[in-house]
N, C-alpha and C positions, 0 to 999 in steps of 0.2 A: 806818292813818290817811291815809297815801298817796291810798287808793282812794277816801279821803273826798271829800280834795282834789281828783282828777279829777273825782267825778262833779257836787261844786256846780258844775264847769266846762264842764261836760258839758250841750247844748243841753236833753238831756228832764230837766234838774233842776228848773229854774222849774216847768214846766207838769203835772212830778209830783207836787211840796211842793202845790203848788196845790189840787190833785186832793186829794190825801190829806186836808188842811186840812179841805177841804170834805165828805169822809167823815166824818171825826172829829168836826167841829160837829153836820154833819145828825143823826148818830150819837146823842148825847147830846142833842140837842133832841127826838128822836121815836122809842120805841121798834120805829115797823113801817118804818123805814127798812132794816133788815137783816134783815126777811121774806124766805122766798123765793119769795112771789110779787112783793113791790115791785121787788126785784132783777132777776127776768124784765122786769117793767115799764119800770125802768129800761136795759135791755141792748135791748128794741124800742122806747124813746123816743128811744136814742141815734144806732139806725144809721141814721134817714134824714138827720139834721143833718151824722154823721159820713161817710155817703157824699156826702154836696152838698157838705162841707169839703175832700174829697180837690179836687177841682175849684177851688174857690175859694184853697185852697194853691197848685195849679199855678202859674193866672196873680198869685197876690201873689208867686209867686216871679220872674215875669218883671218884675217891676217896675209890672202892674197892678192892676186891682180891677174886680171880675164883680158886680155889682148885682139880676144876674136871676135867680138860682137859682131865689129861689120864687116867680117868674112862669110860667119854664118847668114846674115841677112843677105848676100851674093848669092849665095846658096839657095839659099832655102827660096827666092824668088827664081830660079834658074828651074827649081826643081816644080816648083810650084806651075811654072810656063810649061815644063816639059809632059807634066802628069795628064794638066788642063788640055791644053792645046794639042800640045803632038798625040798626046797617046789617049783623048779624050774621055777620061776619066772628070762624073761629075765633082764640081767645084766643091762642095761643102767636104767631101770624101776628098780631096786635093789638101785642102787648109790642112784637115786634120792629120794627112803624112807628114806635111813640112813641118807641124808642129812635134809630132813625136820623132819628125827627121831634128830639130834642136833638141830635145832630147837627148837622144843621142850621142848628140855633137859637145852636147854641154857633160857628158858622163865619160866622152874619149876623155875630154881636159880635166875632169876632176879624179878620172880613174891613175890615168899617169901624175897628176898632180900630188894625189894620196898618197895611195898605196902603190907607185911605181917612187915614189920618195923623189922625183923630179921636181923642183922649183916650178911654180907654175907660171913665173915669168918666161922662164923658159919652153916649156909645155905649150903654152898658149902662143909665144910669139914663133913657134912652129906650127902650129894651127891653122895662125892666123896666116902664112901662107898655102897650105897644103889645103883649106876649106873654098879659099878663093881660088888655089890652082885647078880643085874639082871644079867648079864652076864655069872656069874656061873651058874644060876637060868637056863636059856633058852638052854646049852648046857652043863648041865649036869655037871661040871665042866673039860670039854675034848676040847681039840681046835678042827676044821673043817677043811680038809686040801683037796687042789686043787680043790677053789671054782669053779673057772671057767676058761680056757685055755684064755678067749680074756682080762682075769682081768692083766694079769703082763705088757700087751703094753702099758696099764696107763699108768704103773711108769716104766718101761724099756727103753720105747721109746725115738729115740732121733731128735729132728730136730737139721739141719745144725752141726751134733758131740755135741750138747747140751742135755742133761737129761732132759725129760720133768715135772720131779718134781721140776726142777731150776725154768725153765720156769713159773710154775703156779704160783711160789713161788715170782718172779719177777712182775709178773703180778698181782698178789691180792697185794701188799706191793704196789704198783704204784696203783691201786683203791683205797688202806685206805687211801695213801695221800691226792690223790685228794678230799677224802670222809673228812678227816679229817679238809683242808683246806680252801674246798671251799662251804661245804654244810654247813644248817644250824644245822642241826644237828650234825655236827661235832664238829664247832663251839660251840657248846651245852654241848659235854661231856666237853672241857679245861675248859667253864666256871663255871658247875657245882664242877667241881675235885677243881677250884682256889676258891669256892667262894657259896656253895649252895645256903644261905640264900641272897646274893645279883642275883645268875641267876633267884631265887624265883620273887625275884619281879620286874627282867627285862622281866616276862611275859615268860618264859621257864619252861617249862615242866618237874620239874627234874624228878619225877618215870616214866617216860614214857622215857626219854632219859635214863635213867638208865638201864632198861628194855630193849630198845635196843641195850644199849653194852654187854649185858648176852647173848640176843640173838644172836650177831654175832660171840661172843666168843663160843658160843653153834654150830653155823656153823663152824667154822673154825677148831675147832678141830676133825666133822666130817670128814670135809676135810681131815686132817692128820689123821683118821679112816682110809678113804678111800685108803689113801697112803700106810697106813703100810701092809692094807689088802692087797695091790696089788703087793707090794714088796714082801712079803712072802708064797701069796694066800693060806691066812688061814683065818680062823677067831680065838680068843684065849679069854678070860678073864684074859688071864694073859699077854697082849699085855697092852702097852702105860704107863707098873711101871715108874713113875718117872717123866715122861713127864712134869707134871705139875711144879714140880720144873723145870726144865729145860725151859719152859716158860715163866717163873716167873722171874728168872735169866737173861735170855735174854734181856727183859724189864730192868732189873735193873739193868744189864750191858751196857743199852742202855739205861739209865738217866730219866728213866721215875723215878718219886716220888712214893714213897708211899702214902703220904699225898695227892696223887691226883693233876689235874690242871697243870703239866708239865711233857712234855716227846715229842721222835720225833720217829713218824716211823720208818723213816730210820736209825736211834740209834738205833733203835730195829732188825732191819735186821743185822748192823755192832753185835750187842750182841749175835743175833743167830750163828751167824760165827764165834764170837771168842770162844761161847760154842762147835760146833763144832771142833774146829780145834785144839780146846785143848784137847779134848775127842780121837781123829782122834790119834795126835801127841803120845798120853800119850802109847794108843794101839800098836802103832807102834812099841815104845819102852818098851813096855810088862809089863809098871806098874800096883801093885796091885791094884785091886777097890779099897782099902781102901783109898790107896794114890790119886787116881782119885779124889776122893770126898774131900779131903782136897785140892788138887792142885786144884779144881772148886770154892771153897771156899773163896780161898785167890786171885783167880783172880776176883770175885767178888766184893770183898772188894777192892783191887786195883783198878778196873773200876770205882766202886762208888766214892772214892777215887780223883780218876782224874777229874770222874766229876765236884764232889763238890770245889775241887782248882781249878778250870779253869778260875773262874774270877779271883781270884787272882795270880794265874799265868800270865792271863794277861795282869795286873793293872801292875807289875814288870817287864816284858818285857815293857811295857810301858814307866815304868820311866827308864828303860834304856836307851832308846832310846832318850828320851828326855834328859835326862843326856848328852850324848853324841853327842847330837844337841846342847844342850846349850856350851858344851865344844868347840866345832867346831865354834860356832859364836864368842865365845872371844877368840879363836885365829886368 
């Protein structure tokens, strides 16, 4: 019972219950929700939310917020169509511009964020139109379609019956761990988000560690550029609506703070999934968007929710138990 006790206390409780919750409802409301073709479906609807989240967790950790995700993923597939297609440059030499073109994009947002001392809510939610107005800009306002025949084995392919967008997805989420945990720079963003003015003067770098969670978040949503390009092999301006909330969400259905200085990857992976799978479910059962968006809403509030009572939930399972230890020794 002990173990119980630690794990409501334990960051990935909230955004597990959560997860689970939302299995076991979808579950009994539709019986092709635990198909295993929906299941594949759902495992490549998740990774590209779940890799623009790793990004967008960084800088909530630093005590920001990244607005552009699915501006840059307009982008970076517009550019990705334009490199391939129009100006036929080969594809692997394609990926790797749009990926140092996020980059880029994630260093405009953290360079003005920083050290231009601009709000990065602000910074970003100018971005977030000026990344997607490039993208109408460069293709005219017309999507690109059948970049390239070897682009869909990205994201189609599958090792051992696995989707190779799970895959990367699994694979970059087990790097920011490690990155988060055990580098110092890692180490650098929790302390900054809990605390600037004391990481200040433990000799830490805040603009420059700031700078690099914009950056990575600026890679990662290339990444999920990359993904959606290869899923649909198009390029579009009107590709990644949305994404950024759903990022955002993820994160904060995965207990990261606003306030910065706490949050867990892996609460961030369980958040991607349960936005997924509520999205997934909702479809299945043909509700209207309108209701989507309020059924995402209230599960978010619910996650945060759980987060925020976990220690108190677990303080009360607690004295239960000691209640009922104490009860047991006087008889």
């Amino acid at each position: 019972m002990s173990n119980l006790v630690k794990f409501f206390r334990s960051a990935i409780a909230g955004p597990l219950v959560a997860l689970i919750i939302a299995v076991i409802i979808i579950s009994l409301t539709t019986d092709r929700f635990l198909t295993t073709q929906n299941l594949i479906n759902v495992s490549l609807q998740v990774s590209t939310v779940a890799i623009a989240a790793i990004g967008s967790t960084l800088v909530i950790l630093t005590a920001g917020i990244d607005l552009s995700p699915g501006s840059i993923v307009a982008l970076t597939t517009c550019v990705l169509a334009v490199l391939v297609k129009n100006m036929g440059i080969p594809l692997p030499l394609g990926v790797v511009a749009v990926l140092i073109l996020g980059i880029g994009l994630g260093l405009f947002n953290g360079f003005f964020s920083t050290y231009g001392r601009i709000p990065s809510f602000v910074v970003t939610l100018a971005t977030l139109g000026i990344y997607r107005g490039l993208a109408f800009l460069i293709t005219e306002g017309h999507p690109i379609f059948s970049i390239s025949p070897m682009l869909e084995n990205i994201f189609y392919g599958k090792i051992a019956g696995i989707p190779l967008p799970f895959l990367y997805m699994l694979i970059l989420y087990a790097i920011t761990a490690v990155f988060l945990r055990f580098t110092r720079s890692g180490r650098s963003i929790y302390a900054i988000g809990g605390n600037e003015s004391a990481a200040y003067l433990s000799g830490i770098h805040v603009n420059r560690t700031r700078l690099l969670a914009f950056i990575l978040a600026g890679l990662t949503a290339a990444l999920a550029g990359v993904l959606i390009a290869a899923r649909l092999n198009s390029g579009s301006p009107n590709y990644g609506v949305g994404l950024e909330l759903a990022a955002i969400a993820a994160a904060v259905i995965g207990g990261a703070s606003l306030a910065g200085g706490y949050g867990n990857i892996i609460s961030t992976l369980f958040g991607a999934l349960t936005v997924a799978v509520v999205q997934n479910g909702l479809n299945l059962n043909a509700v209207p968007a309108a209701w989507q968006n309020i059924t995402l809403g209230l599960i978010i509030i619910l996650a945060v929710g759980l987060d925020m009572w976990r220690e108190d939930f677990g303080r009360w399972l607690s004295r239960i138990l000691n209640f009922r230890r104490g009860s047991e020794e006087v008889d």
